[in-house]
BAFI-449317 format. One record per residue (C-alpha): residue number from 1; x, y, z. Coordinates in steps of 0.02 Angstrom, whole numbers. Example, Ala and Ser with C-alpha at 12.3 -4.5 7.8 and 13.67 -1.06 7.14 Angstrom:
// BAFI-449317
<atom num="1" xx="615" yy="-225" zz="390"/>
<atom num="2" xx="684" yy="-53" zz="357"/>
***
This chain:
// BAFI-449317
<atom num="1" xx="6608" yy="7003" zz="4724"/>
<atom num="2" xx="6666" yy="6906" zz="4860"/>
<atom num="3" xx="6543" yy="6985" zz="4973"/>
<atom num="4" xx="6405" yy="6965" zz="4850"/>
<atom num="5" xx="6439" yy="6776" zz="4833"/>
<atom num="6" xx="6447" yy="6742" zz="5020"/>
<atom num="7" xx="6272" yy="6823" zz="5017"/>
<atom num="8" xx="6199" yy="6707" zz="4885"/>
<atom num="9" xx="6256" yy="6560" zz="4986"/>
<atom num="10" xx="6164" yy="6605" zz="5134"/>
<atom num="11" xx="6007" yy="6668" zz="5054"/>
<atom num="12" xx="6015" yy="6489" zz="4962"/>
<atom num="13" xx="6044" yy="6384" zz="5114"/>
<atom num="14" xx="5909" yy="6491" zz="5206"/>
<atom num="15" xx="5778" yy="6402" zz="5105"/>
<atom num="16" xx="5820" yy="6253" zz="5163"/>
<atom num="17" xx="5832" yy="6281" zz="5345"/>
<atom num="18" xx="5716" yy="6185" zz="5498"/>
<atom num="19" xx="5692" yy="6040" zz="5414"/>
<atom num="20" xx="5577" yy="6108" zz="5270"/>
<atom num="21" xx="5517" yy="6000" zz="5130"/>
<atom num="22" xx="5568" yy="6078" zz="4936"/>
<atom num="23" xx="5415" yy="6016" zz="4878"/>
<atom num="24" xx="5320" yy="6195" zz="4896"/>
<atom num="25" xx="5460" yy="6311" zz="4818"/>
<atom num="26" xx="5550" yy="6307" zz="4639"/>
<atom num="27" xx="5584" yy="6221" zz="4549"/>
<atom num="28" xx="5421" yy="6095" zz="4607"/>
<atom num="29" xx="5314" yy="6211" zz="4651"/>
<atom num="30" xx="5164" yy="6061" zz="4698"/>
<atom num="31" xx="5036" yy="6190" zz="4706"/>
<atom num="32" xx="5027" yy="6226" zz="4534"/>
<atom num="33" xx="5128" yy="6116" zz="4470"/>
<atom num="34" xx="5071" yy="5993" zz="4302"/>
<atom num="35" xx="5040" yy="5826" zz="4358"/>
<atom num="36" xx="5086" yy="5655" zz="4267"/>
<atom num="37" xx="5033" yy="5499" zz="4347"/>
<atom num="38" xx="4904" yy="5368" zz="4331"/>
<atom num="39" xx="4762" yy="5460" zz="4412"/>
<atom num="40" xx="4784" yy="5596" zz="4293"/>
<atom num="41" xx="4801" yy="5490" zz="4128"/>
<atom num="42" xx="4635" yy="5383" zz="4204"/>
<atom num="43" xx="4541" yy="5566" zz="4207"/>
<atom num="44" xx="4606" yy="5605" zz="4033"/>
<atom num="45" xx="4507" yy="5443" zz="3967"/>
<atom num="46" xx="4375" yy="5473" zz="4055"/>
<atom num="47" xx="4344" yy="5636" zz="3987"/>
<atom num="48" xx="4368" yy="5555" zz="3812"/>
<atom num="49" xx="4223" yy="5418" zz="3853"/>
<atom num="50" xx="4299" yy="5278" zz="3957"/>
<atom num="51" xx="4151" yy="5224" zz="4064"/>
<atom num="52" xx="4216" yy="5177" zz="4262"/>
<atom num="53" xx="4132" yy="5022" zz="4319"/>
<atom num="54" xx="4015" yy="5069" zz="4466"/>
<atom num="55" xx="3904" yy="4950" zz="4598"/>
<atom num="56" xx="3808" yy="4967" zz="4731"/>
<atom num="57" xx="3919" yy="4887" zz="4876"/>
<atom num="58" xx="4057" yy="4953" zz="4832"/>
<atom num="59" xx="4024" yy="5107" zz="4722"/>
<atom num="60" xx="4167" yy="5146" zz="4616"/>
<atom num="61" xx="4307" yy="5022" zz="4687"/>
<atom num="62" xx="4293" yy="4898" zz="4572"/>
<atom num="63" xx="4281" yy="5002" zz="4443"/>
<atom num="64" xx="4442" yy="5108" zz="4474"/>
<atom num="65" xx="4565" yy="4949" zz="4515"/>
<atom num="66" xx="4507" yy="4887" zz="4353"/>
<atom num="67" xx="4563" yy="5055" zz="4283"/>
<atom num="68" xx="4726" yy="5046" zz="4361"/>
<atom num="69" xx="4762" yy="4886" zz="4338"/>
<atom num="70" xx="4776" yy="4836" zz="4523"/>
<atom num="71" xx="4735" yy="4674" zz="4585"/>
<atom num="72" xx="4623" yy="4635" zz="4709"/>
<atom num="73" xx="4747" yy="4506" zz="4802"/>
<atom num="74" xx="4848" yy="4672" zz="4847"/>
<atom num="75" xx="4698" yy="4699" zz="4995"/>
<atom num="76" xx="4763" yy="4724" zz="5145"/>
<atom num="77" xx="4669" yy="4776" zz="5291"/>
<atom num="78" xx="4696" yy="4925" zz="5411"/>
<atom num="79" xx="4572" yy="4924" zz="5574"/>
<atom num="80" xx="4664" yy="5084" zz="5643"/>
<atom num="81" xx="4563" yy="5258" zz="5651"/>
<atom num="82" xx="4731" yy="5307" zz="5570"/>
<atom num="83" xx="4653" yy="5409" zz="5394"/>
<atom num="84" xx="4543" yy="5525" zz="5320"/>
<atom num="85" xx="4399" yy="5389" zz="5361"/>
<atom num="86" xx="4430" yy="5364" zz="5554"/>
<atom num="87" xx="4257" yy="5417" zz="5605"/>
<atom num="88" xx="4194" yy="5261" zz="5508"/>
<atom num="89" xx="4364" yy="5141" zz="5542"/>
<atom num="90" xx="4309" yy="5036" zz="5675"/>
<atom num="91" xx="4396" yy="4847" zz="5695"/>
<atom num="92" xx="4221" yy="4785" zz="5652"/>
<atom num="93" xx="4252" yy="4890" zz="5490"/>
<atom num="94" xx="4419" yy="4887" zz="5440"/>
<atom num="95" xx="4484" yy="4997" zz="5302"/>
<atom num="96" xx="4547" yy="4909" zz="5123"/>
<atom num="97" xx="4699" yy="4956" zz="5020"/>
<atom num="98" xx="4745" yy="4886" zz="4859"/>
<atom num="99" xx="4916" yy="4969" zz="4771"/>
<atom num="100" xx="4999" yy="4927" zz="4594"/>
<atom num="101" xx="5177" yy="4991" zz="4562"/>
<atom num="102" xx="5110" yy="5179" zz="4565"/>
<atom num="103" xx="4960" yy="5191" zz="4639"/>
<atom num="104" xx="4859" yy="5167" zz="4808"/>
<atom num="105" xx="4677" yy="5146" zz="4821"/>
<atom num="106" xx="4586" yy="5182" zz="4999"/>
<atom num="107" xx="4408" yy="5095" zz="5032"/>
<atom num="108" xx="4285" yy="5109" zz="5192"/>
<atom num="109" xx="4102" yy="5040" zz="5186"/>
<atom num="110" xx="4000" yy="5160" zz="5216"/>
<atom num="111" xx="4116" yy="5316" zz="5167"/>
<atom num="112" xx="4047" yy="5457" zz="5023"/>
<atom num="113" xx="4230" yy="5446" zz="4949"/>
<atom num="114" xx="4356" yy="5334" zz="4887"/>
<atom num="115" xx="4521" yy="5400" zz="4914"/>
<atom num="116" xx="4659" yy="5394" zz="4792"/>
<atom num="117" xx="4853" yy="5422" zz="4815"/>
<atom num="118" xx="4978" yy="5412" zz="4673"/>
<atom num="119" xx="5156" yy="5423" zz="4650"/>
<atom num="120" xx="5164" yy="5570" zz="4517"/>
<atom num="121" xx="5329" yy="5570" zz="4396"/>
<atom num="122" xx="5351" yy="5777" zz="4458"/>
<atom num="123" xx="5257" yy="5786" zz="4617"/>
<atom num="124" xx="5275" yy="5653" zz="4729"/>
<atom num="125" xx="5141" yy="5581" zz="4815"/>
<atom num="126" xx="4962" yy="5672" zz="4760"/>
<atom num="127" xx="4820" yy="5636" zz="4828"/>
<atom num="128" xx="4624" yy="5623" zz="4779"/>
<atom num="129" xx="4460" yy="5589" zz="4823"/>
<atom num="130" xx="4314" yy="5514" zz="4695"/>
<atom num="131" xx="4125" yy="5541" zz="4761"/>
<atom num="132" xx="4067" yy="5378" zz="4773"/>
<atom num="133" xx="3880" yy="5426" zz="4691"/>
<atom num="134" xx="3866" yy="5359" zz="4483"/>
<atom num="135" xx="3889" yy="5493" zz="4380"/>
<atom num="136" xx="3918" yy="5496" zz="4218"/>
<atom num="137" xx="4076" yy="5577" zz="4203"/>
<atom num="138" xx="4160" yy="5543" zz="4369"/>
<atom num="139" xx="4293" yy="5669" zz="4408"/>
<atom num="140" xx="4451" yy="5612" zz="4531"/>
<atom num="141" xx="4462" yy="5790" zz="4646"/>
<atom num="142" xx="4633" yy="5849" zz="4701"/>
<atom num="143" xx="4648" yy="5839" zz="4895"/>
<atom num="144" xx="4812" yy="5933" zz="4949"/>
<atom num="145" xx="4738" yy="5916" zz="5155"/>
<atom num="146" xx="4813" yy="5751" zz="5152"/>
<atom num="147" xx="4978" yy="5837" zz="5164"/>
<atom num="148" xx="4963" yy="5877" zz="5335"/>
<atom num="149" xx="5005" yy="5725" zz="5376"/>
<atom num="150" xx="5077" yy="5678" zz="5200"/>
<atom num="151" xx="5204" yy="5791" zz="5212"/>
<atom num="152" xx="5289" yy="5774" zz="5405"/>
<atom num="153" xx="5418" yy="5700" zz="5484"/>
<atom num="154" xx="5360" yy="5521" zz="5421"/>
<atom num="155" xx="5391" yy="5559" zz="5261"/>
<atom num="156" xx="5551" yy="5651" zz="5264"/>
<atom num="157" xx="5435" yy="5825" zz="5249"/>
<atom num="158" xx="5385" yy="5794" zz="5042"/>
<atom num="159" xx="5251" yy="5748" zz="4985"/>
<atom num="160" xx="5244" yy="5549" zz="5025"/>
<atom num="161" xx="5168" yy="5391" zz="5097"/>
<atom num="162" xx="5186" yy="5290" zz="5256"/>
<atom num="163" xx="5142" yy="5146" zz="5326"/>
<atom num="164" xx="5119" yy="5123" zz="5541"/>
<atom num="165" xx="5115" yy="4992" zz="5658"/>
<atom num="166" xx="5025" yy="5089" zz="5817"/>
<atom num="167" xx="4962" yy="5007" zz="5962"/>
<atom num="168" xx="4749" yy="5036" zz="5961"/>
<atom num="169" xx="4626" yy="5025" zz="6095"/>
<atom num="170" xx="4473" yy="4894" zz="6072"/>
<atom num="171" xx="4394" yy="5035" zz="5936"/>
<atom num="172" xx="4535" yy="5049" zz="5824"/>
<atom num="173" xx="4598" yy="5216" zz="5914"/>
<atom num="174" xx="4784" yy="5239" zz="5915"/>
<atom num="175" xx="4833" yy="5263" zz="6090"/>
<atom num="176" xx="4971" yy="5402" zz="6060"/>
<atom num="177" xx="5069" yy="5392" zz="6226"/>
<atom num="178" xx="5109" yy="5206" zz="6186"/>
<atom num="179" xx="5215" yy="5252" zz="6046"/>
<atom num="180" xx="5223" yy="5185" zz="5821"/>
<atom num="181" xx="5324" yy="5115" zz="5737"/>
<atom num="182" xx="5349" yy="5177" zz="5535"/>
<atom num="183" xx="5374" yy="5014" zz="5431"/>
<atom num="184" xx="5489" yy="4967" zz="5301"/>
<atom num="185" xx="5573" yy="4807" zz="5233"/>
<atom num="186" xx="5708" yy="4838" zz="5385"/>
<atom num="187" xx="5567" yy="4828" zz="5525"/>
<atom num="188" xx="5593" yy="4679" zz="5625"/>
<atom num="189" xx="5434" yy="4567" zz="5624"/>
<atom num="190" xx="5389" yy="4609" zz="5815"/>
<atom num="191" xx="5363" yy="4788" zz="5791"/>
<atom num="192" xx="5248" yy="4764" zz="5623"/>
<atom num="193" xx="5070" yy="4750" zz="5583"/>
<atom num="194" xx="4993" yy="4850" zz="5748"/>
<atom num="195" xx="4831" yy="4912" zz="5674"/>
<atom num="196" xx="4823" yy="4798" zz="5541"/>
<atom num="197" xx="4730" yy="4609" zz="5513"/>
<atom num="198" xx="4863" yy="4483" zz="5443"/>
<atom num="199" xx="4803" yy="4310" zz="5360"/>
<atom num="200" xx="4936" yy="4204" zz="5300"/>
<atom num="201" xx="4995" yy="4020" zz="5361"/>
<atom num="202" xx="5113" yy="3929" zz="5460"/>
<atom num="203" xx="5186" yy="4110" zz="5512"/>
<atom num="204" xx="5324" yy="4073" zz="5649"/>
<atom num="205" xx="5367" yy="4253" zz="5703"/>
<atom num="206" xx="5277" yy="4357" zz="5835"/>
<atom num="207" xx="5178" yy="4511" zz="5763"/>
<atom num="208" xx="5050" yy="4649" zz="5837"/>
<atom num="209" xx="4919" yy="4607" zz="5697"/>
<atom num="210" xx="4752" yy="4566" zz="5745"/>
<atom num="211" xx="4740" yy="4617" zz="5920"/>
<atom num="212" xx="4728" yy="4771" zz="6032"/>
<atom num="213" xx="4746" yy="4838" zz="6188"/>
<atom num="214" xx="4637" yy="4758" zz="6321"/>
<atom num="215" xx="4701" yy="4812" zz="6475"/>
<atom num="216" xx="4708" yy="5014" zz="6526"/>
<atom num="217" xx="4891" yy="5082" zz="6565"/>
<atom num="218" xx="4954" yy="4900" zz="6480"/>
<atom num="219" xx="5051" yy="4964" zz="6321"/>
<atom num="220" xx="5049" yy="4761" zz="6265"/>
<atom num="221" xx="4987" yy="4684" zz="6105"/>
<atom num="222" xx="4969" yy="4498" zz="6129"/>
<atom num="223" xx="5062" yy="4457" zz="5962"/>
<atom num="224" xx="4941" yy="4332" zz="5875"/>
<atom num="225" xx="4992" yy="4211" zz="5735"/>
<atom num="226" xx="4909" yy="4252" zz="5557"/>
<atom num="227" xx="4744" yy="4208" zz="5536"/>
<atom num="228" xx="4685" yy="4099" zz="5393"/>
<atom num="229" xx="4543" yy="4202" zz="5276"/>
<atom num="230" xx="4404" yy="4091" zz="5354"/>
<atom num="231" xx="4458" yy="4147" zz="5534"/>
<atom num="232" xx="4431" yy="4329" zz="5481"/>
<atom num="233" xx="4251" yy="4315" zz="5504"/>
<atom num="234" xx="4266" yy="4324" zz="5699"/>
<atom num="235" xx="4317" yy="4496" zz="5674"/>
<atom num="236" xx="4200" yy="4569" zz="5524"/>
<atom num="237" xx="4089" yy="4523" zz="5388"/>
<atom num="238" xx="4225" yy="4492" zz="5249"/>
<atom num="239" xx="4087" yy="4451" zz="5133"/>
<atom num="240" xx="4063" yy="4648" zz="5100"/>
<atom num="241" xx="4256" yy="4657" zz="5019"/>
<atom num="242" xx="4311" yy="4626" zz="4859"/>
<atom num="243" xx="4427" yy="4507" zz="4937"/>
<atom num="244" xx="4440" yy="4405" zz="5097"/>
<atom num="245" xx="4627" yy="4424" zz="5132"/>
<atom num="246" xx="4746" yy="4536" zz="5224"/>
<atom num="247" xx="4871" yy="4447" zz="5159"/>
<atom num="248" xx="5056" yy="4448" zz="5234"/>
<atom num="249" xx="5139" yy="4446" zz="5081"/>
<atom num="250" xx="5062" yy="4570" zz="5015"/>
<atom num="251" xx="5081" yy="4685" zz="5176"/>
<atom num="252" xx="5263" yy="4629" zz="5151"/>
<atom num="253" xx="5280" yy="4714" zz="4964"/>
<atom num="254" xx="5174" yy="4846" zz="5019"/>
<atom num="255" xx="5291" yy="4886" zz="5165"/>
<atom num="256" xx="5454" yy="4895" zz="5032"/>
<atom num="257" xx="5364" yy="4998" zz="4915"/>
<atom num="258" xx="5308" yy="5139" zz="5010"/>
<atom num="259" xx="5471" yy="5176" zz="5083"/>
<atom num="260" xx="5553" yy="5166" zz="4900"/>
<atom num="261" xx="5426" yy="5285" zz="4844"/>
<atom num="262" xx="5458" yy="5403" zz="4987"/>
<atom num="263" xx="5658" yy="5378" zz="4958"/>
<atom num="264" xx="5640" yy="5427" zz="4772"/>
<atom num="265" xx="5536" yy="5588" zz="4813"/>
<atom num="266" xx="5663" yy="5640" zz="4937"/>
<atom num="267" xx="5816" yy="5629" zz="4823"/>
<atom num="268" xx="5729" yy="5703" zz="4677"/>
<atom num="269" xx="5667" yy="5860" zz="4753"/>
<atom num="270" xx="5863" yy="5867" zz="4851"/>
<atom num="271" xx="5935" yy="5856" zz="4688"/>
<atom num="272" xx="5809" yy="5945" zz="4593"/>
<atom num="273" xx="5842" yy="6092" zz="4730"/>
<atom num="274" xx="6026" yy="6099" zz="4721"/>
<atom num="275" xx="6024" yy="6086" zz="4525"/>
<atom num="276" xx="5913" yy="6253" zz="4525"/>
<atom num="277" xx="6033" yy="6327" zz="4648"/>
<atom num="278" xx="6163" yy="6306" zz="4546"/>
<atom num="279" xx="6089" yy="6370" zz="4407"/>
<atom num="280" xx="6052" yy="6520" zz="4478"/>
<atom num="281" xx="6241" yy="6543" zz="4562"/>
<atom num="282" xx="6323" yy="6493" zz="4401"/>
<atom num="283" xx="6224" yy="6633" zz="4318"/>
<atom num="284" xx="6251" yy="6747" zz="4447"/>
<atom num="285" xx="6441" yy="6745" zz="4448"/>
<atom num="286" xx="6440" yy="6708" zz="4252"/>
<atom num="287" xx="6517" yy="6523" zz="4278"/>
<atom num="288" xx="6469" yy="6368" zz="4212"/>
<atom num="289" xx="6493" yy="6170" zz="4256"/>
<atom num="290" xx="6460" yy="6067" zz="4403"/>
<atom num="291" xx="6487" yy="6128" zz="4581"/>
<atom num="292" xx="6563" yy="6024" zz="4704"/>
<atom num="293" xx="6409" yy="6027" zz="4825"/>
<atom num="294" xx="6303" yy="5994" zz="4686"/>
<atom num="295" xx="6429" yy="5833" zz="4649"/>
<atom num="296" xx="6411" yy="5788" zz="4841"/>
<atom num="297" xx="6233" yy="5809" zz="4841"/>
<atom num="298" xx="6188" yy="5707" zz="4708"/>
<atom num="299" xx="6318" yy="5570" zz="4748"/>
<atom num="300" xx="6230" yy="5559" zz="4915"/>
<atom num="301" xx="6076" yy="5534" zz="4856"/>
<atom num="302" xx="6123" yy="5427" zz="4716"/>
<atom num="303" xx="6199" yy="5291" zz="4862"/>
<atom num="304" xx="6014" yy="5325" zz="4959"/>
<atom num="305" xx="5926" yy="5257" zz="4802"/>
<atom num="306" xx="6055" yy="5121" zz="4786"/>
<atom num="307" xx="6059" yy="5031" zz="4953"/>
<atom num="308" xx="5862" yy="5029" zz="4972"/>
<atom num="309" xx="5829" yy="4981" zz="4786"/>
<atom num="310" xx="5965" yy="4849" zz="4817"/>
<atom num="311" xx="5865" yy="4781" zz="4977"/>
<atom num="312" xx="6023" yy="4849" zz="5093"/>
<atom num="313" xx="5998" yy="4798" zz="5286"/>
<atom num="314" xx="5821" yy="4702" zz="5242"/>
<atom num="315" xx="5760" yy="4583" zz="5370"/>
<atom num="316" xx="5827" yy="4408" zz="5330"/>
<atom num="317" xx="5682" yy="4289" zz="5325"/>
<atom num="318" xx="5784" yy="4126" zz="5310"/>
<atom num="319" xx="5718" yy="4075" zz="5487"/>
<atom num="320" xx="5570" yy="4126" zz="5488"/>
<atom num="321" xx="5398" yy="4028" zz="5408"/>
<atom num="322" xx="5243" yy="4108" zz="5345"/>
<atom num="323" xx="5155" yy="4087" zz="5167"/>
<atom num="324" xx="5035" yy="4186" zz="5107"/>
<atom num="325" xx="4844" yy="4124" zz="5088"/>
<atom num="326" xx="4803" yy="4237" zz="4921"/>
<atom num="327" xx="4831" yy="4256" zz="4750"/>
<atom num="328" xx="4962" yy="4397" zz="4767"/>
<atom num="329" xx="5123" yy="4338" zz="4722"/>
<atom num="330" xx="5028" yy="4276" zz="4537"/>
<atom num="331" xx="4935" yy="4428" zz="4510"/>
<atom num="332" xx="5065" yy="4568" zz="4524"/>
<atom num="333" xx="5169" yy="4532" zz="4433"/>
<atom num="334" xx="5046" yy="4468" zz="4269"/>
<atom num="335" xx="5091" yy="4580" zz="4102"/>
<atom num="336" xx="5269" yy="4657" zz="4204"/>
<atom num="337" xx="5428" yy="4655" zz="4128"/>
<atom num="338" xx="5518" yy="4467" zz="4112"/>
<atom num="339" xx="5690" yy="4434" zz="4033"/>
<atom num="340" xx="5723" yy="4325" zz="3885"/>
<atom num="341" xx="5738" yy="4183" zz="4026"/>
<atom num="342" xx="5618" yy="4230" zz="4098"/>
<atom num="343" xx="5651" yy="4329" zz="4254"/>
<atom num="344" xx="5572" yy="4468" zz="4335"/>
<atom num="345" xx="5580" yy="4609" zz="4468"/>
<atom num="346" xx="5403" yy="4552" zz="4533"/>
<atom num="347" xx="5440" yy="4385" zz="4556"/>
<atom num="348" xx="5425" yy="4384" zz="4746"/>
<atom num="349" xx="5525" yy="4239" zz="4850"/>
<atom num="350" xx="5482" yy="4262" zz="5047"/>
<atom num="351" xx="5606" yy="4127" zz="5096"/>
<atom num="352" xx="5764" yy="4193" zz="5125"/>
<atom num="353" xx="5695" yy="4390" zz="5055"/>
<atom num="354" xx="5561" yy="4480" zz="4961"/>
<atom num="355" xx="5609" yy="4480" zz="4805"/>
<atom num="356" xx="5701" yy="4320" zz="4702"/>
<atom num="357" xx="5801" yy="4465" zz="4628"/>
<atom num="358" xx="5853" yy="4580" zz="4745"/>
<atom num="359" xx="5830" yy="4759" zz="4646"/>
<atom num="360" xx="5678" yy="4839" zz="4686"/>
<atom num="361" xx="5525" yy="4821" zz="4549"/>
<atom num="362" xx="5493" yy="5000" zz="4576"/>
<atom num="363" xx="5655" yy="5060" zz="4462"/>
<atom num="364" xx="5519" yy="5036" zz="4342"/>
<atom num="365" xx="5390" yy="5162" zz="4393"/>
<atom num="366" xx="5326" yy="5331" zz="4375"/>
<atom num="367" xx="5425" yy="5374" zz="4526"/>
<atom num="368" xx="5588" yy="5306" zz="4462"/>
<atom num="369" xx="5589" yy="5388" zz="4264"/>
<atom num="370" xx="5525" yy="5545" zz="4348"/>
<atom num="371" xx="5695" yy="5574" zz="4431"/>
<atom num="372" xx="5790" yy="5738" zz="4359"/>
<atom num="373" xx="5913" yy="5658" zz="4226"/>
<atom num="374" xx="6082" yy="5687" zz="4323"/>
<atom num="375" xx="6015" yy="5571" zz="4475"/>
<atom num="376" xx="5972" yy="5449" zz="4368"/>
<atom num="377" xx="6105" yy="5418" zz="4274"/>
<atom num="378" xx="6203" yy="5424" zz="4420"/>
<atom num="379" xx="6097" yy="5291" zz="4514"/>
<atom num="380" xx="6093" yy="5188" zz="4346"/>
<atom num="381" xx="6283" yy="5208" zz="4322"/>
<atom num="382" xx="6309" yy="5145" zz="4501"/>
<atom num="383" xx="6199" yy="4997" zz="4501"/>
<atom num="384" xx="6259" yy="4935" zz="4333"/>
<atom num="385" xx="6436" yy="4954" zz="4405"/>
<atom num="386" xx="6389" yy="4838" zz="4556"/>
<atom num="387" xx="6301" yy="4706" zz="4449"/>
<atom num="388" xx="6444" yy="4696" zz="4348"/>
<atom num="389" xx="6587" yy="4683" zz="4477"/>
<atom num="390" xx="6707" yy="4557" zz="4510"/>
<atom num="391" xx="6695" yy="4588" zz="4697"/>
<atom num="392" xx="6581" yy="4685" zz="4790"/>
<atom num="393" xx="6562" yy="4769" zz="4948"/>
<atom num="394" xx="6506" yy="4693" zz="5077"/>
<atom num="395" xx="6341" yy="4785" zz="5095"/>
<atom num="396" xx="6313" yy="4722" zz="4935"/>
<atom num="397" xx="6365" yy="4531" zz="4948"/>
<atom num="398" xx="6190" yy="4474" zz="4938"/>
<atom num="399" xx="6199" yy="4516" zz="4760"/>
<atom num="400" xx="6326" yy="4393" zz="4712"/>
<atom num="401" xx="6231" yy="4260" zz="4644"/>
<atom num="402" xx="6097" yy="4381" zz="4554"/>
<atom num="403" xx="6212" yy="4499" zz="4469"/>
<atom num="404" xx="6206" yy="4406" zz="4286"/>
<atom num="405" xx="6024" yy="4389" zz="4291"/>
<atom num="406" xx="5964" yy="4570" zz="4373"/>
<atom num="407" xx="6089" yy="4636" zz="4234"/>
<atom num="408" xx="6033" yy="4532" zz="4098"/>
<atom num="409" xx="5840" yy="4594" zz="4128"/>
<atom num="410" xx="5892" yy="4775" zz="4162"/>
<atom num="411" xx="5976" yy="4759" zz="3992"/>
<atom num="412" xx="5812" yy="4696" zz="3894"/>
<atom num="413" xx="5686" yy="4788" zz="3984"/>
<atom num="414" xx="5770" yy="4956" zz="4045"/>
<atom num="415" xx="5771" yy="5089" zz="3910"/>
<atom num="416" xx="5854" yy="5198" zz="4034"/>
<atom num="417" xx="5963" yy="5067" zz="4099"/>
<atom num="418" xx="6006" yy="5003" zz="3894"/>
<atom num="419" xx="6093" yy="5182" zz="3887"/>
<atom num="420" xx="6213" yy="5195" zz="4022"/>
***
């Protein structure tokens, strides 16, 4: 038996070996596994007789963040040949984004395709592509290619998203030897935006937005303050967008997001792994109950989850100056959940951090209530144990002043969180 067991265990940890996402073997199985997420429900009503808006600038674009429910104030601008696009990426014809809670939307003049990636409830980050041409029933087409970069080292090797600040020559092209830098709420201002156009006001930090390399062998972005929308038009014809904003508050939220996103795929498909594991070692050796490296897995991730969600080791911004020059902060967070006082997750700050409250909004997305049920009651357990501590750690200090009110809207707007 002894002998048997021993076996197991290495066969098991085998399948995890060289850094290998869990994304491709049981229990996800992304292949062929159902999806759930916004794309898919947008298809569904489709099919049904929901008629996508479609133009002729812009084809379907307008149509699909109308769909989604994304605002246009989320734009922000990428001028790096850094995506499926980069043939047509130029920094005379930047790429747009625009993102909601779950979703990401991908635009290029000019392109046959608008691309799609979503944050799927069993997946992880899935990713489409809609033909741009009217038709009358417009079909969103799976495109798992994306994972070749989608799935790397940038984002923890499962399916995920990422966002870079590279340095590019004078035609958007990343020059590779010169290094990137992956961005997250914890990126110091200096290293961000390489790639990208920034507008904003007033900002006081140095950046690598809106610039490239000039000078051959010179590794050196001349960090430029954010440009107001009006100053855009040196570099493009913003009149072709649906917005005429890169807006630095928005590239802020953006920033926090993806990495959340990425963070919640990791820990569900770790925990997700080790709970199938133990299934099958429990029925193996005809035993039942929780293993301890189950216990230690999950715990682990569980504290993952909880310093990022809690903005743990963000960038202070109390010294630093910048407002935004869009409609942003207003528009995402119209129709989201608000306590009885009216607080809310999305109601962004950017003076001494992101967020007013800081708990991430994304503990209320597809990402979040797609976590396998022991995770998530463990995050939930631990987060509603810090917000209702006397003392906390000092990691967690930040929270002191926020604990009644983050608890108090987690409490009327959480089913998940009403149960624990």
């Amino acid at each position: 038996m002894i002998k048997n067991f021993a076996l197991l265990i290495l066969l098991l940890s085998m399948t995890t070996a060289f850094g290998e996402g869990f994304y491709e073997r049981a229990p996800i199985d992304y292949e062929n596994g159902k999806e759930d997420n916004e794309v898919s429900r947008l298809q569904e009503k489709i099919n049904n007789g929901l008629e996508l808006e479609h133009d002729y600038e812009n084809g379907y674009l307008r149509g699909v963040l109308k769909a989604l429910n994304i605002p246009v104030s989320t734009q922000t601008l990428v001028f790096s040949k850094t995506s499926l696009h980069r043939k047509l990426i130029h920094p005379s014809k930047p790429r747009a984004l625009y993102y909601n809670d779950n979703s990401y939307v991908g635009w290029v003049d000019g392109a046959k395709v608008l691309e799609l990636a979503v944050a799927d409830k069993n997946l992880g980050a899935v990713f489409y592509i809609l033909d741009q041409k009217k038709n009358a029933k417009p079909t969103f087409e799976r495109d798992d290619t994306c994972l070749s970069c989608h799935a790397s080292g940038r984002t923890g090797n499962e399916p995920g998203f990422f966002i870079r600040s590279i340095f590019p020559d004078k035609n958007g092209e990343p020059i590779a030897r010169a290094g990137e830098d992956r961005v997250n709420h914890t990126t110091p201002f200096d290293l961000r935006w390489g790639g990208w156009y920034v507008t904003g006001e007033n900002i006081s930090e140095k950046h690598r937005g809106n610039a490239w390399v000039k000078e051959e062998g010179k590794y050196v972005l001349d960090p430029k303050a954010a440009v107001t929308t009006d100053d855009l038009s040196e570099y493009f014809d913003p009149e072709k967008y649906p917005a005429k904003t890169s807006d630095v508050e928005a590239l802020m939220a953006l920033e926090h997001q993806v990495e959340m996103h990425n963070l919640l795929v990791q820990t569900k498909f770790r925990s997700a792994h080790a709970l199938h594991n133990e299934r099958v070692i429990n029925k193996a050796l005809g035993e039942t109950g929780r293993r301890d490296l189950t216990k230690r897995i999950l715990n682990n991730a569980a504290n993952e989850v909880i310093d990022y969600l809690l903005f743990v080791e963000e960038v202070s911004l109390g010294k630093i100056t910048f407002k935004g020059t869009s409609s942003f902060k207003e528009d995402f967070g119209k129709g989201k959940p608000k306590s009885s006082t009216g607080h809310s997750l999305y109601e962004f700050d950017f003076e001494k951090r992101i967020s007013k409250l800081p708990c991430s909004w994304l503990v209320y997305s597809d990402s979040f209530t797609g976590l396998p049920a022991e995770l998530k009651t463990l995050v939930l357990q631990k987060l509603k144990n810090l917000l209702l501590a006397s003392e906390l750690p000092d990691k967690f200090i930040h929270l002191r002043q926020h604990q009644q009110d983050i608890h108090k809207l987690l409490m009327e707007t959480h089913k998940d969180y009403q149960k624990i």
